[in-house]
C-alpha positions in Angstrom: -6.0 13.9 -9.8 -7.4 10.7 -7.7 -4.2 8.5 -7.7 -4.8 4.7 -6.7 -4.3 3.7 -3.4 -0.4 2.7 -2.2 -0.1 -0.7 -1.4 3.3 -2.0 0.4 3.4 -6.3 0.2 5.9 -7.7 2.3 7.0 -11.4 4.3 9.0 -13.0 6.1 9.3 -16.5 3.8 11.2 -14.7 1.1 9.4 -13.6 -2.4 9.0 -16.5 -4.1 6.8 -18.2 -1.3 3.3 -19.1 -2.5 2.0 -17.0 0.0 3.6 -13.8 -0.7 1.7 -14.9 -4.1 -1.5 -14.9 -3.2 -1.6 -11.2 -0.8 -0.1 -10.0 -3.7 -3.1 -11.8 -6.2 -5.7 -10.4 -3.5 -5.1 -6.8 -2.9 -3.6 -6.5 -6.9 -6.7 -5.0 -8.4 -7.2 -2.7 -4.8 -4.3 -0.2 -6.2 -0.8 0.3 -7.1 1.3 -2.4 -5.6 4.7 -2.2 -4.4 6.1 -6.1 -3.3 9.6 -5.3 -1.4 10.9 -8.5 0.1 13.6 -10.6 1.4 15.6 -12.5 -1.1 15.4 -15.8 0.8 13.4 -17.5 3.8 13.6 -15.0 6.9 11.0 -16.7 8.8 11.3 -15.9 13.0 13.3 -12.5 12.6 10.8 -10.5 14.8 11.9 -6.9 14.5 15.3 -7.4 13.9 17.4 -5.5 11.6 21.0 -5.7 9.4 23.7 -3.3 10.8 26.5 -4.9 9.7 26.4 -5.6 6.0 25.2 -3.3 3.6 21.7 -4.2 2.2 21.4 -4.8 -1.4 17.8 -4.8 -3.2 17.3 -5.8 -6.7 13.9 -5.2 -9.0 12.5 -8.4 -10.0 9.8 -7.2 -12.2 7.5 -4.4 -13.2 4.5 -4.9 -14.8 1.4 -2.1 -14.4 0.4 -1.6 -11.1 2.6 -3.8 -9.9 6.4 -3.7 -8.9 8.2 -6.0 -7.1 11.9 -5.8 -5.2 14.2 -8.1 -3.1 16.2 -7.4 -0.7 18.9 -9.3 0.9 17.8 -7.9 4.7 15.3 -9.1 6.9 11.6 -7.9 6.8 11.8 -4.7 8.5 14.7 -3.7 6.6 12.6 -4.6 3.3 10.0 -2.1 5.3 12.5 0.5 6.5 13.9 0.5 2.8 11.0 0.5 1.2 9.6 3.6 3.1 12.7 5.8 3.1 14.1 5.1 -0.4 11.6 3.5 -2.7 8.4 4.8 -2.5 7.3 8.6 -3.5 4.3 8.6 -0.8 3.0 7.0 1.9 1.0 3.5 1.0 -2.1 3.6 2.1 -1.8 -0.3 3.3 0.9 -2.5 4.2 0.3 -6.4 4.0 2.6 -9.1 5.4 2.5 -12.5 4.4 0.7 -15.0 3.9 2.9 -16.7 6.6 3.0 -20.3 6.4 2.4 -21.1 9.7 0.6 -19.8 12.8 1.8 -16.1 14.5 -0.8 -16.7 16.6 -0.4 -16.3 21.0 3.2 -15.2 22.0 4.7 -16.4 18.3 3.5 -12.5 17.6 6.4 -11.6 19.4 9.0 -13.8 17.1 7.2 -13.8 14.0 9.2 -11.9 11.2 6.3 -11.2 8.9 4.5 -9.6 12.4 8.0 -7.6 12.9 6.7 -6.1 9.0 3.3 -5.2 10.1 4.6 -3.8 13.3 7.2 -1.6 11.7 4.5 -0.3 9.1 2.4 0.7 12.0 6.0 2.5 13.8 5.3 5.2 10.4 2.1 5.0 10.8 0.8 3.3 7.8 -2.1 0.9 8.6 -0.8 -2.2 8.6 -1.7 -6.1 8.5 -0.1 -9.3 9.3 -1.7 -12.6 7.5 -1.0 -16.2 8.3 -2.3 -19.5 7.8 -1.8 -22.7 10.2 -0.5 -24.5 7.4 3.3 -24.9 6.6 3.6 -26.7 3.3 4.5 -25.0 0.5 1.4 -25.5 -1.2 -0.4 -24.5 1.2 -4.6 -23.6 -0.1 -4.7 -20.0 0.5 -8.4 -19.4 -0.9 -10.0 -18.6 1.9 -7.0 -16.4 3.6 -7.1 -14.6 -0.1 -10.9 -13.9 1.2 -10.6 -12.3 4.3 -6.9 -10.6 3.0 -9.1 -8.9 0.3 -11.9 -8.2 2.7 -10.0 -6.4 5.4 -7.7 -4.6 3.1 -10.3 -3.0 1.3 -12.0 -1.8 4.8 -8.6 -0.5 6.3 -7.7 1.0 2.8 -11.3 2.6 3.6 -11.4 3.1 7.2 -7.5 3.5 8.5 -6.0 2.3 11.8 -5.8 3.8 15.0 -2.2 5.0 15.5 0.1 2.9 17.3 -2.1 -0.3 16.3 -1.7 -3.2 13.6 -3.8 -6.7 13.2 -2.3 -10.1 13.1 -4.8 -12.2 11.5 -4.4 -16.3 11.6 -6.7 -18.6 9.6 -7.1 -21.9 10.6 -6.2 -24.8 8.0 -9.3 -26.3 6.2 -12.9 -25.3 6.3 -13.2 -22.0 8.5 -15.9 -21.1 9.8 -15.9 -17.8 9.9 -14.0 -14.7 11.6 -13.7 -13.8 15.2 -12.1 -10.9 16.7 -10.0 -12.0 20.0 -7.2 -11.4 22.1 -4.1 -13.0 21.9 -3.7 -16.1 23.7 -1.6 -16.4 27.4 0.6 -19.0 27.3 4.7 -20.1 25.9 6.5 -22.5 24.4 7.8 -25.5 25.6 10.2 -28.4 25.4 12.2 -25.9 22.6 14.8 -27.6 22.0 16.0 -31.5 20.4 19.3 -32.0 21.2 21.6 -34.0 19.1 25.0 -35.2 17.7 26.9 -33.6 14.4 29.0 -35.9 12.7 32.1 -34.6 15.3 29.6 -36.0 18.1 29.0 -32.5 19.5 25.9 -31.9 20.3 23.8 -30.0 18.2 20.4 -27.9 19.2 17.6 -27.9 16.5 14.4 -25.8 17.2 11.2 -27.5 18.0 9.1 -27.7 20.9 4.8 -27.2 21.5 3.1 -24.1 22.8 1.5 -24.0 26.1 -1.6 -23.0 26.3 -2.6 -21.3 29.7 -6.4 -20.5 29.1 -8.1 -23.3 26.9 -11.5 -22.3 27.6 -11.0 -18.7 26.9 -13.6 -18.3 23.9 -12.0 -15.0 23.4 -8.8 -16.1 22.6 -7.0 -16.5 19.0 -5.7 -20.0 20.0 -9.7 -21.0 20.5 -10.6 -19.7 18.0 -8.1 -21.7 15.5 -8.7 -24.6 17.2 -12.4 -24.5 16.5 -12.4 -23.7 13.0 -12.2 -20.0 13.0 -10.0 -16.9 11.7 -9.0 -14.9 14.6 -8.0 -11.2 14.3 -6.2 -9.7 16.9 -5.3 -5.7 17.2 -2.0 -5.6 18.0 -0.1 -2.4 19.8 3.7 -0.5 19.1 3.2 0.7 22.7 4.7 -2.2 25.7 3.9 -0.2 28.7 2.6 -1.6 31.2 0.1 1.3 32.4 -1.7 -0.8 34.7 1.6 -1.5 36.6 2.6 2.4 36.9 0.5 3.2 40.0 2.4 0.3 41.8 5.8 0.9 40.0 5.7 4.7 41.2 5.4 3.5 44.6 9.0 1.6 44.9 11.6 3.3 47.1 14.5 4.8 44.7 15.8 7.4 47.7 19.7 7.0 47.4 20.3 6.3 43.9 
């Protein structure tokens, strides 16, 4: 018997985000759909996970093909859980998203609903990241809907390498088209506002504007945003820095 493909939706803005609406409107009709996510907004959670509090999930709806659960944890617990206690195989895909807002450059490394595709990829189950450069809550996701449907059906198809995930970013407005790129060199800056609370302590409130150390670099996902065009970028599980080893090996440890 030919089952439908496994389908595993997850975010990081918390289920009732409009973009965790539309992945889960584009890849429906691709198989059986299983939505596990956070109960509320856990936007900039990375890979972080709850080891303190118990983690409480609740079904939110069932309809055919299509199940969807909350969880009070972050992203990769909603992954974790979902892997080890609610699903009877292996999904086929895992989808994270639609972000609102840019992962694009070193946000990869903070982004929560990048921390989801990541820890899909850690059991081996090809995995995606989507997000568009737009961070209103109404945001127009037809054209991320596109290429979501588009490159789930080929990875559904064709699989991942192991060890390796894609963090996709679609430009607000009229794209272009899609290029395939690196991730962009570069940090953010000026991080911080500070201000008073009604005590007059200061207070710290996030902010701040990335950095961008190679403008011109055509190859890049930050270029490619800027000039009107989805960027994919293949993303890797593995941090070591194998072209530092040779040197690294070298270093004098006698007398430790």
């Amino acid at each position: 018997m030919n089952r439908k493909p496994l389908i595993l939706v997850t975010n990081d803005d918390g289920y009732q985000a409009k973009g965790i609406a539309s992945l889960t409107e584009a890849v429906r009709d691709l198989g059986e759909v299983i939505v596990f996510a956070p109960d509320s907004h856990r936007s900039g959670m990375s890979s972080a996970i709850s080891t303190s509090q118990p983690l409480r999930v609740r079904l939110h709806r069932e309809e055919e093909n299509l199940t969807v659960y909350t969880c009070n944890g972050t992203p990769v617990d909603c992954v974790k859980l979902a892997l080890n206690e609610f699903v009877d195989r292996k999904p086929d895909l895992l989808v994270s998203g639609i972000n609102h807002g840019s992962n694009a450059g070193i946000s990869v490394i903070y982004s929560g609903t990048m921390g989801a595709a990541i820890e899909g990829c850690v059991f081996d189950v090809p995995s995606i990241g989507f997000s568009l450069c737009d961070f209103t809550p109404d945001a127009d996701f037809s054209f991320t809907k596109e290429i979501t449907r588009k490159l789930a059906s080929i990875v559904i198809d064709e699989g991942l390498p192991r060890g390796i995930c894609l963090n996709v970013n679609v430009p607000a407005g009229e794209v272009k088209g899609v290029k395939i790129t690196t991730q962009t060199h570069g940090k953010w800056v000026n991080e911080y506002h500070r201000s008073k609370d009604g005590s007059g302590r200061d207070v710290f409130w996030m902010t701040g504007n990335f950095e961008n150390w190679e403008k011109e670099n055509d190859n890049s996902d930050e270029w490619a945003l800027a000039n009107g065009y989805a960027a994919v970028v293949p993303v890797k599980i593995d941090m070591t820095a194998y072209d530092f080893l040779p040197q690294l090996k070298e270093w004098n440890f006698n007398g430790i």
